[in-house]
C-alpha positions as CSV (number, residue, x, y, z in Angstrom):
1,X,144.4,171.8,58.2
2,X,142.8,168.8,59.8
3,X,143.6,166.6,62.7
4,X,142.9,164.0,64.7
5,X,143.8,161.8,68.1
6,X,145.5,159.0,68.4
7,X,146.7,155.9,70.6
8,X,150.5,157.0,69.0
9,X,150.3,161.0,69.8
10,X,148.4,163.5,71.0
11,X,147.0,165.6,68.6
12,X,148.6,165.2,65.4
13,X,148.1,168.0,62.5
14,X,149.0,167.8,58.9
15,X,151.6,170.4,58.2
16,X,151.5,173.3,55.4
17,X,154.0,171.5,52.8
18,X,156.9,174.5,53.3
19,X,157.2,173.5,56.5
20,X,157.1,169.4,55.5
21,X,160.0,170.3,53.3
22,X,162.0,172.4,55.8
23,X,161.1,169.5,58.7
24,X,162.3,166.9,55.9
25,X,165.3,168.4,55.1
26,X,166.3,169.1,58.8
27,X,166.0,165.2,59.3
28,X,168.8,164.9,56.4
29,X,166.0,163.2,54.4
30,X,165.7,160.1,56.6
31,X,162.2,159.4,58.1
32,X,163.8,158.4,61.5
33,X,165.0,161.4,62.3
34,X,161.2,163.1,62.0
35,X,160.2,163.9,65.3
36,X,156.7,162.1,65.8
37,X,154.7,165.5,65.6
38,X,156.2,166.2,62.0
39,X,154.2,163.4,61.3
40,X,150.5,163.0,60.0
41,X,150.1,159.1,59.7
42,X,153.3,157.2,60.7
43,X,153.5,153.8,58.5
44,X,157.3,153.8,59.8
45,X,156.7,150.4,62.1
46,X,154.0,148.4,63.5
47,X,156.6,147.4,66.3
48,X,154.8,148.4,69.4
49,X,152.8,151.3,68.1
50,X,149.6,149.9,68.1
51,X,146.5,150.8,70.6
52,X,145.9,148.8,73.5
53,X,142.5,146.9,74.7
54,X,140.9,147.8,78.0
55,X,141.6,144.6,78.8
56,X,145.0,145.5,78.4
57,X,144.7,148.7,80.5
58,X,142.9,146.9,83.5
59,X,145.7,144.4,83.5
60,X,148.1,147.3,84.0
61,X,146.7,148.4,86.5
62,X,146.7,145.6,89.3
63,X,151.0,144.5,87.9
64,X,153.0,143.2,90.0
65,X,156.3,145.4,90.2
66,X,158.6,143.2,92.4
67,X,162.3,142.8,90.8
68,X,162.1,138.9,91.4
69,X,158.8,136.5,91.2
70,X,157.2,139.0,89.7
71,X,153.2,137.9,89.9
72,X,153.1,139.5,86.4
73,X,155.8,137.9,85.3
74,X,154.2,134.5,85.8
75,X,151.0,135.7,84.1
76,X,153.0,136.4,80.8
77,X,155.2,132.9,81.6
78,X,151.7,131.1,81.8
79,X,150.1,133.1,78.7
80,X,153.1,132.0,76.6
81,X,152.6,128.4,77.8
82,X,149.4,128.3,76.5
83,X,149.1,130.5,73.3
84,X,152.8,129.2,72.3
85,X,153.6,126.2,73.7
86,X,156.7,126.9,75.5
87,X,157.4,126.5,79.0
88,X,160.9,127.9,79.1
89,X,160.9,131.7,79.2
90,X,163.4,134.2,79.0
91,X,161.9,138.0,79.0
92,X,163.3,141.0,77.0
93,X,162.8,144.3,76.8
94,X,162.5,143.9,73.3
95,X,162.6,141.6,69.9
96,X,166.2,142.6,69.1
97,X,167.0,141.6,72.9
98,X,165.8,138.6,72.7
99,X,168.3,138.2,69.6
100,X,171.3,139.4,71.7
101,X,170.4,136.8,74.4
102,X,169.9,133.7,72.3
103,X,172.1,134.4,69.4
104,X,175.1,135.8,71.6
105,X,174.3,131.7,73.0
106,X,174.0,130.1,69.8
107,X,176.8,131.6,67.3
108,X,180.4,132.0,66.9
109,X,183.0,132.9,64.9
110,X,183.2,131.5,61.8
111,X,179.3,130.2,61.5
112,X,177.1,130.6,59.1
113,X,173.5,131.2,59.9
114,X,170.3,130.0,57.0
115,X,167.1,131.9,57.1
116,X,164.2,132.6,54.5
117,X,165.4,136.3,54.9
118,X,167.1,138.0,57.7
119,X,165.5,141.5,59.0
120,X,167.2,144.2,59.9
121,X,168.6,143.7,63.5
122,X,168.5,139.5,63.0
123,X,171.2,140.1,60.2
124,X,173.5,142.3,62.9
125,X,173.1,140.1,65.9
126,X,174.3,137.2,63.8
127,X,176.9,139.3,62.2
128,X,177.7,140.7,65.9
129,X,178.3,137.6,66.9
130,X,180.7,136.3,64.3
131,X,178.2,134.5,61.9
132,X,177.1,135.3,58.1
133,X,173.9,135.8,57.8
134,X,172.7,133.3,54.6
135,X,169.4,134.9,53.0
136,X,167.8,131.9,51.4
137,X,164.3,132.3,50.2
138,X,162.0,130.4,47.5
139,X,162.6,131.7,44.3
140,X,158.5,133.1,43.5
141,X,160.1,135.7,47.1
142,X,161.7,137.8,44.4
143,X,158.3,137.8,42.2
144,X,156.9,141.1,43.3
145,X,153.3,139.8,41.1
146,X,153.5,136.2,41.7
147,X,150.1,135.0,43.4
148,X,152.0,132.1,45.7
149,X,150.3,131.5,48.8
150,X,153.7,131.3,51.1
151,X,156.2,133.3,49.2
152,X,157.8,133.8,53.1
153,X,159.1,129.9,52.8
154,X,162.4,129.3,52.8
155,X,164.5,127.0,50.0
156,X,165.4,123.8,51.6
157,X,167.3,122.9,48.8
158,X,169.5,126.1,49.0
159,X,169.9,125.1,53.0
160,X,171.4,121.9,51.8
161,X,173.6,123.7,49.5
162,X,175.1,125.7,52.0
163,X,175.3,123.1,54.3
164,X,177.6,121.2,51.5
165,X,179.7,124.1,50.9
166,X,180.4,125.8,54.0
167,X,180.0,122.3,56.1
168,X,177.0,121.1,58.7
169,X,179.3,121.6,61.1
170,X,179.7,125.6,60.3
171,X,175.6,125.7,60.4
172,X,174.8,126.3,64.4
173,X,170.8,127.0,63.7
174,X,168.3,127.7,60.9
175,X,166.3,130.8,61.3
176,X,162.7,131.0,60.4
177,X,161.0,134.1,60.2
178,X,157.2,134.0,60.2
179,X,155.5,135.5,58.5
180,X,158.6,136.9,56.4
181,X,158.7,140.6,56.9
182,X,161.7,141.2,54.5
183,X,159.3,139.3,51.8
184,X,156.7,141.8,51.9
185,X,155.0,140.1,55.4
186,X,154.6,137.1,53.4
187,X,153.4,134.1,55.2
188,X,155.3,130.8,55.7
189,X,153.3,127.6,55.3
190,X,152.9,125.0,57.9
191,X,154.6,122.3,55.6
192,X,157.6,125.0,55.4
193,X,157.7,124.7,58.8
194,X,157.9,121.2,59.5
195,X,160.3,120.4,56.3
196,X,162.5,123.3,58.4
197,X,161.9,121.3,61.8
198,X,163.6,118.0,59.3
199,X,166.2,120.0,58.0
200,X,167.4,121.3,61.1
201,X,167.5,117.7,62.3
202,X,169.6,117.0,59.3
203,X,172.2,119.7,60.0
204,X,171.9,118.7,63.8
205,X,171.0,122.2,64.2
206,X,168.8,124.5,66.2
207,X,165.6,125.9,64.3
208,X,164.5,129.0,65.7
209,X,161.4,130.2,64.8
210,X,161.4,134.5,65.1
211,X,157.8,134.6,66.0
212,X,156.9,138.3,66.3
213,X,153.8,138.1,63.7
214,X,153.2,134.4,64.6
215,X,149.5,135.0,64.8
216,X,149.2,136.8,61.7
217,X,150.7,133.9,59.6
218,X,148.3,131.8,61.4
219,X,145.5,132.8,59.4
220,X,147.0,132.8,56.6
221,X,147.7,129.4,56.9
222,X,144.1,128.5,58.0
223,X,143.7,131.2,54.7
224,X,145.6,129.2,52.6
225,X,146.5,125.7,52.8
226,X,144.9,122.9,52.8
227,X,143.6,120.8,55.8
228,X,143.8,123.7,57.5
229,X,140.4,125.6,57.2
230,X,138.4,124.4,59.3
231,X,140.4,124.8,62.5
232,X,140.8,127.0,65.3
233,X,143.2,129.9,64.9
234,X,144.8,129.7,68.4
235,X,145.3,126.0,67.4
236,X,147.3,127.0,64.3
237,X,149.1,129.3,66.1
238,X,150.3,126.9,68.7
239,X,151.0,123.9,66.2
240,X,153.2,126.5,64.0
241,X,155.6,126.8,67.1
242,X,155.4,123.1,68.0
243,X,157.9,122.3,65.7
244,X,160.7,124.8,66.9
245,X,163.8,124.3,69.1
246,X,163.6,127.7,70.5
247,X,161.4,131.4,69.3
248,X,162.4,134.8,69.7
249,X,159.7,137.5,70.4
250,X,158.9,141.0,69.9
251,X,155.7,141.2,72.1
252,X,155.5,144.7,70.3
253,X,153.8,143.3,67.4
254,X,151.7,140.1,68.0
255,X,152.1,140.4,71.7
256,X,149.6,143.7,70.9
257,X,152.0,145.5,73.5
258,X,154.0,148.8,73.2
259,X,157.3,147.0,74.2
260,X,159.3,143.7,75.7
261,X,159.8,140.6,74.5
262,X,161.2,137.0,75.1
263,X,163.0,134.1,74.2
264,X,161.3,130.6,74.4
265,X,163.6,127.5,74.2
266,X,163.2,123.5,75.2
267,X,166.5,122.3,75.5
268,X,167.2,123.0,79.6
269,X,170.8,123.8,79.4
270,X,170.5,126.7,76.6
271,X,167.6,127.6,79.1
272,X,169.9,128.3,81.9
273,X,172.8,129.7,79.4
274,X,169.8,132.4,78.0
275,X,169.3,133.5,81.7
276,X,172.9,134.5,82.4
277,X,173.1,135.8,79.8
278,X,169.7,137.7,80.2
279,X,170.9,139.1,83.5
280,X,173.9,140.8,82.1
281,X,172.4,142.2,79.1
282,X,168.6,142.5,80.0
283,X,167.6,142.4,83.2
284,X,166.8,139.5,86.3
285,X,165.3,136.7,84.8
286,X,161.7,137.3,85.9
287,X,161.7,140.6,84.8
288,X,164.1,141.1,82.0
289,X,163.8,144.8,81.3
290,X,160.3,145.1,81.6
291,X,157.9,146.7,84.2
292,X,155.5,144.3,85.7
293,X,152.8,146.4,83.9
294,X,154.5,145.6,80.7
295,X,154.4,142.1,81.2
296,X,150.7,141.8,82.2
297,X,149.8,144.0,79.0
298,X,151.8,141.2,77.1
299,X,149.9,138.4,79.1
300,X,146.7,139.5,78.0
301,X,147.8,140.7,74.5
302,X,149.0,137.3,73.3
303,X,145.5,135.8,74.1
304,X,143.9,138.5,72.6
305,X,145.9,138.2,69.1
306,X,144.6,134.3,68.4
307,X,141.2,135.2,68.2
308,X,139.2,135.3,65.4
309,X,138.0,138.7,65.5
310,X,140.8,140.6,65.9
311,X,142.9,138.8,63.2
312,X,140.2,139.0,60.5
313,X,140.3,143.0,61.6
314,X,143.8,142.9,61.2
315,X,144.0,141.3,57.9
316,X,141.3,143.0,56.8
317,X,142.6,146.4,57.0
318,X,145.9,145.7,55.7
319,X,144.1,144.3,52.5
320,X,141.9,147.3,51.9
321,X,145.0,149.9,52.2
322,X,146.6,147.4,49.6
323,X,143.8,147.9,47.7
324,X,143.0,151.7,47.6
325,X,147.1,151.7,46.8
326,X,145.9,149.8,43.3
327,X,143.0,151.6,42.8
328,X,145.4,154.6,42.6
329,X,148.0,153.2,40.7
330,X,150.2,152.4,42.8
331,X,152.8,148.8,42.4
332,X,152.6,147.0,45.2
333,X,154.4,143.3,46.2
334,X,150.9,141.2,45.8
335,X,149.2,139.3,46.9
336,X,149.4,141.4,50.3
337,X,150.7,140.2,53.4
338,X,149.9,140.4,57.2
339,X,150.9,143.8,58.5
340,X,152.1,146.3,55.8
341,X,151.3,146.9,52.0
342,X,155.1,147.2,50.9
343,X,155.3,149.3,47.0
344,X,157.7,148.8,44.4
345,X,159.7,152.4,44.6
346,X,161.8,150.3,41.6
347,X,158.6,150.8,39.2
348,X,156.9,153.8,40.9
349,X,160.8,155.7,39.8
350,X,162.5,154.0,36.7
351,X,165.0,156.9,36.1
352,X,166.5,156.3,39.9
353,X,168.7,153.8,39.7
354,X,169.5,151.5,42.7
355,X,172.7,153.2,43.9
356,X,170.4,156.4,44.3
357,X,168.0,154.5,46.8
358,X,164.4,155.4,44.8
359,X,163.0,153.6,47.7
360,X,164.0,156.4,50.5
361,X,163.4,159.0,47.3
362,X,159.5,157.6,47.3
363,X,159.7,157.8,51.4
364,X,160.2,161.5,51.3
365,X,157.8,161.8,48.4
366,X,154.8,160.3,50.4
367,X,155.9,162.5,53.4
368,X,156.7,165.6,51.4
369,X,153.1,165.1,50.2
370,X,151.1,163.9,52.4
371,X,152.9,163.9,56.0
372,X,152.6,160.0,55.3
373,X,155.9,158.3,57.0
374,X,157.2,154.7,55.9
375,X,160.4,153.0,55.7
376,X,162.7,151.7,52.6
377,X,163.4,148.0,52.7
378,X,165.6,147.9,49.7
379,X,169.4,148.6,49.0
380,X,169.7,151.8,51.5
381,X,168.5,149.2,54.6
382,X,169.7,146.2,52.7
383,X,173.3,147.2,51.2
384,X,175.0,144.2,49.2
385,X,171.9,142.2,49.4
386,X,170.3,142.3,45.8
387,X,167.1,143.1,47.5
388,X,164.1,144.3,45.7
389,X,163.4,148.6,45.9
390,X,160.6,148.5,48.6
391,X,159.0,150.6,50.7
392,X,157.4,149.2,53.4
393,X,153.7,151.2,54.9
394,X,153.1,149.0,58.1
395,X,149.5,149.4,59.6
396,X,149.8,149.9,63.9
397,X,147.4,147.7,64.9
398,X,143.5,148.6,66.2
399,X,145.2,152.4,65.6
400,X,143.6,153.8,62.4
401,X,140.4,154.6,60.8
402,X,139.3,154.5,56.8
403,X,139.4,157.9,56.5
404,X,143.3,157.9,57.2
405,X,143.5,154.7,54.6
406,X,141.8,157.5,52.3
407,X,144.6,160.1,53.2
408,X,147.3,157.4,52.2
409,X,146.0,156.5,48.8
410,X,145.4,159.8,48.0
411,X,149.0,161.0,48.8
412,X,150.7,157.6,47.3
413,X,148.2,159.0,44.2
414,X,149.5,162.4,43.9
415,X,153.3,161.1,44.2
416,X,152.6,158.9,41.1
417,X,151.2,161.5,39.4
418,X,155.1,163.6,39.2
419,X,157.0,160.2,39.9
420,X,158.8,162.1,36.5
421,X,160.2,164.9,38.5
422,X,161.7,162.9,41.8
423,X,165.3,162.7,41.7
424,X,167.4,160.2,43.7
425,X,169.7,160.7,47.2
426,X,173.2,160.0,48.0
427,X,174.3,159.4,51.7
428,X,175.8,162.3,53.0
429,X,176.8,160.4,56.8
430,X,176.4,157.0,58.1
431,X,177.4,155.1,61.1
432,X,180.0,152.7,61.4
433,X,177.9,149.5,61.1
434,X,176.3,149.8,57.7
435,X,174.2,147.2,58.5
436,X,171.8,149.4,60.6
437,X,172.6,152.6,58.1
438,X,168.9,153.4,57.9
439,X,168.1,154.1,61.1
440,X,170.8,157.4,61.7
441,X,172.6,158.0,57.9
442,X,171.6,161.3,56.8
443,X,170.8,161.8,52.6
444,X,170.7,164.8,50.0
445,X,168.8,165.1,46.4
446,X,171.5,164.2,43.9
């Protein structure tokens, strides 16, 4: 038994396997139910997980904590200004509610709601809210081997043939998610973007841009296409936004912080219609369910995630997991994206068909092996979609070191070596909204 220490947990040991099994079992066969100690490595999320700078810290330290005109309040306000490009800020305590405040502003009953591919919660709020959540991606998205440079875009063509079916009028905003996490983290280019900003402008509709990994798709942009390579990736970063109507944040993952968030928007009146509704759902506007010290973690973070060294870091370590994951024979969606390596489960099990989720059957696998937790992106999270069977191994970031990349390829290995003997799951209970299933359903072997 080895072990090590982490920004995540204390001390965190690798279990004997009997008692990975008896742990697994316990948590119906669902990796969100695994208490954080039953875990070795935890791939579940890179949503706030990640390690903070001293930078960070020190700003922590001297927040401001009043309820109203919070000091650290208008550090984040001003940090957004300038890495972002919006002036118009609405904090969160979170990505998803930042959703609730500017969708719950945005939708009604009866709309229907574009975006290169809605993620989990994006696809509820919209739903919450009345709306149909429209998936429409570019065709190389469902590719899993394709070498595209943006598969995250989204179809502008299958935009406008919504729009003539359903009715601009039905269309209240276009949703852009960058980069795409549902695609595999996939980056969307900056062309995307601005044939989005025209588009939008057809439908005389608002194009929100979910920015949460807004950095990351930078680079790839300054990566990828061309015009781009010789500039600054903080300028990138900012132009990318430009373009939008309004963002919605989770500072948890590009933000560098372990929670809040925000919504950015132009257009004064929504402005003041996001901050009552902020106040009922999230908190006084200058605070918004965050502690001061939050905020000034954010404030700092947000600079911190446009520079140069940390992104090629970032990038960097993603890529080689992706890689060790080939060298062991492992399918994964290529050409790798910006924060998780996500595997076919589809290929790694061929007897498991769909309705038997293989992609929660290789979560417990990699868990069962090696303590190694993910999450399934496919049809258990995804129910109705025709999704592809991922599993999704997202990286916290500045968290861990080679030697735990080692421990993952190893374990993803050893799983591929008896993919024969894994059988499927069937839900045993889920919650009412099957939408968010994966987060509380419990499974058993078939």
């Amino acid at each position: 038994m080895f072990s090590y220490t982490s920004a995540t947990a204390a001390t965190t040991e690798l279990l004997a396997r009997e008692e990975r099994e008896r742990r697994l079992e316990q948590a119906g066969y669902n990796g969100f139910n695994l208490a954080s100690s039953d875990v070795f490595i935890d791939l579940l999320t890179d949503s706030g997980t990640g390690t903070m700078s001293n930078d960070q810290w020190a700003a922590m330290m001297q927040a401001d904590e009043a309820y109203a005109g919070s000091e650290s309040f208008t550090a984040l306000e001003n940090a957004i200004a300038d890495v972002m490009g919006f002036e118009r800020v609405v904090p969160t305590h979170q990505g998803r509610g930042a959703e609730n405040v500017l969708y719950g502003c945005l939708i009604e009953e009866g709309d229907v709601v574009p975006n290169n591919t809605h993620f989990d919660t994006t696809r509820a709020h919209v739903a919450k809210n009345g709306g149909d959540p429209v998936d429409c991606p570019v065709e190389a998205a469902g590719d899993l081997d394709s070498e595209e440079a943006f598969k995250g875009n989204i179809d502008p063509d299958k935009v406008r043939a919504l729009a003539s079916d359903v009715g601009a009028d039905r269309i209240p905003a276009v949703l852009l998610t960058i980069t795409n996490n549902s695609v595999a983290g996939q980056p969307v280019s900056m062309e995307n973007i601005r044939q989005t900003r025209d588009l939008a402008d057809e439908l005389d509709a608002t194009f929100v841009i979910d920015a949460c990994r807004f950095a990351e798709n930078a680079f790839f942009v300054r990566e990828r296409e061309d015009g781009y390579g010789n500039r600054e990736l903080a300028e990138i970063a900012r132009e990318q936004l430009s373009h939008a109507d309004a963002i919605v944040m989770s500072g948890k993952k590009d933000g560098l912080a372990n929670v809040g968030g925000f919504v950015g928007v132009r257009d004064p009146d929504l402005f003041e219609r996001t901050k009552q509704r902020a106040i009922l759902y999230e908190g006084f506007s200058t605070y918004g369910g965050m502690a001061g010290r939050d905020m000034a973690a954010m404030a700092v973070g947000l600079r911190e995630a446009v520079t140069e060294g940390y992104l090629s870091a970032r990038i960097g370590q993603v890529r080689d997991l992706g890689e060790r994951l080939r060298e062991a024979g492992v399918p994964i969606y290529t050409p790798v994206g910006g924060h998780a390596v996500y595997v076919d489960a589809g290929r790694v099990f061929p007897q498991i068909p769909d309705e038997a989720f293989p992609g929660q059957a290789l979560v417990c696998e990699l868990y069962r092996e090696g303590g190694v937790r993910g999450v399934e992106l496919g049809s258990f999270a995804f129910p109705e979609t025709h999704r592809p069977e991922l599993v999704r191994l997202a990286l916290p970031r500045r968290t861990y070191h080679v030697e735990h990349l080692e421990h993952i390829g190893e374990t993803a290995g050893a799983v591929i070596d008896r993919s024969e003997e894994t059988r499927g799951l069937e839900i045993v209970s889920e919650p009412e909204n099957e939408a968010l299933r994966h987060f509380s359903a419990e499974l058993k072997p078939v």
